[in-house]
C-alpha positions in Angstrom: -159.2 105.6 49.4 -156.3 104.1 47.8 -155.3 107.1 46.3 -155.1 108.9 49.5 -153.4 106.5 51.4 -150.6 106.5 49.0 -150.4 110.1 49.7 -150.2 109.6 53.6 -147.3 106.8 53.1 -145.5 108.6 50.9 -146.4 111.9 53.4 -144.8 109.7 56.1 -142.1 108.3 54.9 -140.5 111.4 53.0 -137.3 113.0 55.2 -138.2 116.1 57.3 -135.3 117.5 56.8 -137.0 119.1 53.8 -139.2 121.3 56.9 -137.8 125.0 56.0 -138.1 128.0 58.0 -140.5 131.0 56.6 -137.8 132.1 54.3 -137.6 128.6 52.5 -133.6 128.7 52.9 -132.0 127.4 56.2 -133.3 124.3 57.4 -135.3 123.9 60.4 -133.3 120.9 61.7 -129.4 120.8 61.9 -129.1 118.4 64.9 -127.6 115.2 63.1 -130.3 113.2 64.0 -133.2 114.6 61.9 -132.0 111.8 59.5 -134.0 109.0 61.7 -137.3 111.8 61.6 -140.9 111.2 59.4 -142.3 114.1 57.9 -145.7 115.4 60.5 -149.2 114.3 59.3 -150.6 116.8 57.5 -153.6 117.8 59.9 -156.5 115.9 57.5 -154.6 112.8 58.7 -153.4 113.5 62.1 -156.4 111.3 63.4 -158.4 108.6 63.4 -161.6 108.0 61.2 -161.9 105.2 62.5 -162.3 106.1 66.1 -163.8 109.7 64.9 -161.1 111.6 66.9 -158.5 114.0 66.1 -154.8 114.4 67.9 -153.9 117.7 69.9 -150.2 117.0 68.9 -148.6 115.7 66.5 -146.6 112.9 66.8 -142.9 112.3 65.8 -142.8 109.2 64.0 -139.3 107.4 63.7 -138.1 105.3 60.0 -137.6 102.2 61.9 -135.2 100.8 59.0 -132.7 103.4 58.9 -132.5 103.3 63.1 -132.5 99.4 62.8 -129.2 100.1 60.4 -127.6 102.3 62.6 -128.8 100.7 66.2 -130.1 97.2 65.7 -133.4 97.4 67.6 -136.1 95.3 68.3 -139.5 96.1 67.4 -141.0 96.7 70.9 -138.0 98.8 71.3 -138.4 100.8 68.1 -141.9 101.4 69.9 -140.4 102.3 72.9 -138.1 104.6 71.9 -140.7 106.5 69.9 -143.0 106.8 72.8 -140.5 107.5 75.6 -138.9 110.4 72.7 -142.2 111.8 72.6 -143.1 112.2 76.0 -139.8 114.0 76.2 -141.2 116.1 73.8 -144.9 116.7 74.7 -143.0 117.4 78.7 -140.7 119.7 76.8 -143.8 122.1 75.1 -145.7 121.7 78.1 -143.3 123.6 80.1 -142.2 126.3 77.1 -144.0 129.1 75.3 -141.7 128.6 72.2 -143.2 125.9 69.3 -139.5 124.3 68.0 -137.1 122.5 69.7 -133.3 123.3 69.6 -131.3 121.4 67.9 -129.0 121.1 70.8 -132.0 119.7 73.2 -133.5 117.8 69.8 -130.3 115.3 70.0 -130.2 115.1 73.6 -133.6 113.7 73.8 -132.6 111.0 70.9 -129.3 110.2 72.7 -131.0 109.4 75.9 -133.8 107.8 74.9 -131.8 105.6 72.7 -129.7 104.9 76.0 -132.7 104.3 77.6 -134.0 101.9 75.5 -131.1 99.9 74.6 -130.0 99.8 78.9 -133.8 98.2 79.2 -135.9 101.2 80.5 -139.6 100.5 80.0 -142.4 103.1 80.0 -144.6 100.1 79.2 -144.1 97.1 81.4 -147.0 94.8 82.4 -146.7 92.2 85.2 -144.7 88.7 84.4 -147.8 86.8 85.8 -150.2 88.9 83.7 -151.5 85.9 81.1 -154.9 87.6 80.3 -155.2 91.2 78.6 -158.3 93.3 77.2 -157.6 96.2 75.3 -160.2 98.7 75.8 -160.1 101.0 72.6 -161.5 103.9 74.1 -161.8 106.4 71.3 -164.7 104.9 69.9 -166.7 104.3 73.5 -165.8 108.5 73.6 -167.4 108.6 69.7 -170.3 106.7 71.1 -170.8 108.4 74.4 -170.7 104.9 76.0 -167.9 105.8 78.7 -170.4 104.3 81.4 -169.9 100.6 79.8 -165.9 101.0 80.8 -166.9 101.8 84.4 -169.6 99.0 84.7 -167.0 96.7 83.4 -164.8 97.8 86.3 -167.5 97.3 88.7 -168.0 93.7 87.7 -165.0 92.8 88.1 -164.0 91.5 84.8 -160.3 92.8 85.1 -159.7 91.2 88.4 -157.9 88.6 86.8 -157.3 90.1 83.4 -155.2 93.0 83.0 -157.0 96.0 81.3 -155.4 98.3 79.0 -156.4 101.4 77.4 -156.3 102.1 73.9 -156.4 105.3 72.1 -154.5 106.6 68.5 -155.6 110.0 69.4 -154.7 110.8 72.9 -151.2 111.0 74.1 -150.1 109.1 77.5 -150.6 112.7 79.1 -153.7 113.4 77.7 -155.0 110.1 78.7 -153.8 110.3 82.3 -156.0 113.5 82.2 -158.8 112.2 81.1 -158.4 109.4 83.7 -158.6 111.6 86.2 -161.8 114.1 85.0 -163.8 110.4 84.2 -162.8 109.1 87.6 -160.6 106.3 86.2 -157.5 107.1 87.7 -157.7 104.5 90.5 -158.4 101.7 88.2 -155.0 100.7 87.5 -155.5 101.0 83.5 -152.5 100.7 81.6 -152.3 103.0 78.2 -151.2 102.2 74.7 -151.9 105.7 73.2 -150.9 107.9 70.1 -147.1 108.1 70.3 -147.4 104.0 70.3 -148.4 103.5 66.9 -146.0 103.4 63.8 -146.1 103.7 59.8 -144.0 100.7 59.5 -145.0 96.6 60.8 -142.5 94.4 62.7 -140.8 93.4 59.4 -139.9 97.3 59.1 -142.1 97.1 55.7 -144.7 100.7 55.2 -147.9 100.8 56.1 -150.3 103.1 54.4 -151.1 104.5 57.8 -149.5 104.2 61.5 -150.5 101.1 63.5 -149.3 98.6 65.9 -149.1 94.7 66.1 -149.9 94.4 69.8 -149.5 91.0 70.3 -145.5 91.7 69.4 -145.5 94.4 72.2 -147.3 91.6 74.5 -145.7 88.3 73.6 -146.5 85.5 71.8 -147.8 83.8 75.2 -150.4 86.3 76.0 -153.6 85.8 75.3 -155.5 89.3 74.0 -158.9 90.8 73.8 -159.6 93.3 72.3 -162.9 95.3 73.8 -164.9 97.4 71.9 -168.6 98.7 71.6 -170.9 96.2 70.3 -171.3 96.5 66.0 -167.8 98.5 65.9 -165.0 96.8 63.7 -161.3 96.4 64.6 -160.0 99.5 63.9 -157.0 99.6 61.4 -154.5 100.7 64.1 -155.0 97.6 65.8 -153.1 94.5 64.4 -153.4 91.0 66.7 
């Protein structure tokens, strides 16, 4: 296991400006700022084992030191700006037959979401007054076929005073609002931590063997957090509290 998570960090954290087109000559990006790009998972590790689920797309994943050198971020705002570039870019496919991006619109989204970002645009903002937060993983309850025990939780009223958030390292925030929807979720106010939030490097910009996320960093220090799972299952390795 050690073995192959070597290969996955060093899978991550090798420049993608090695990706070639067919003829193995030009390369595929030219934009300026592939520089700041991970190499994609290769599709074996474009998942979770943990939560026994696979993603539909792959996720662009950012080398938080080089954009802390050249942009001085935060680490909820290195998060950010990986998950508000790749909504851009899951919107972007959703709307175009072609599999690439142009190197023209591939630095437009970076410049805008970096202005976003750094002007204080939030994709995810929870309430000032919310103290309290669960963090339903719902990839394993899915593995499990245990959705019911999210909707009796609902029901009970356990998140009228704590704020409930969904987490998934598969889905995308798209795919999750989707899945909302066809579960009949979509009116209970769930906020979503999903795929494009995790990240092969901690808060202290040091590699991780895989991509995770240190959620009480994203929370604050002053929030207390639960994490909600299916009885017997483990924390999964995404999750760091």
């Amino acid at each position: 296991m050690k073995y192959l998570n070597c290969l996955l960090l060093l899978a991550l954290v090798s420049c993608s400006s090695g990706k070639v087109r067919d003829l193995g000559i030009e390369p595929y990006r030219t934009s300026g700022v592939e520089q700041y790009f991970l190499s994609d998972l290769p599709q074996w590790a474009n998942g979770s084992l943990s939560g026994q689920c696979f993603r539909k797309h792959n996720v662009q994943f950012f080398d938080f030191p080089k954009l802390q050198k050249a942009f001085n971020l935060t680490y909820p705002e290195f998060l950010e700006f990986q998950a508000q570039y790749n909504k851009r870019l899951e919107n972007y496919f959703r709307t175009v037959t072609v599999k690439f991006v142009k190197p023209m619109e591939e630095a437009a989204f970076f410049s805008n979401t970096l202005e976003n970002v750094r002007g204080g645009v939030r994709s995810f903002k929870v309430p000032a007054e919310a103290k309290k937060v669960d963090i339903i993983w719902l990839d394993r309850y899915i593995a499990q076929d245990k959705i019911d025990e999210i909707h009796e939780m609902q029901k009970s009223g356990r998140f009228d005073e704590r704020l409930p958030v969904i987490f998934s390292a598969c889905l995308s925030q798209e795919d999750l609002n989707q899945w909302l929807v066809e579960y009949s979720m979509d009116n209970y106010s769930f906020y979503g931590i999903t795929a494009e939030w995790l990240a092969p490097f901690g808060s202290d910009l040091s590699p991780k063997a895989a991509p995770q996320i240190e959620i009480q960093k994203l929370f604050g220090k002053d929030v207390k957090i639960e994490f909600i799972r299916p009885k017997e299952s483990l924390l999964p390795p995404e999750v760091v509290l």
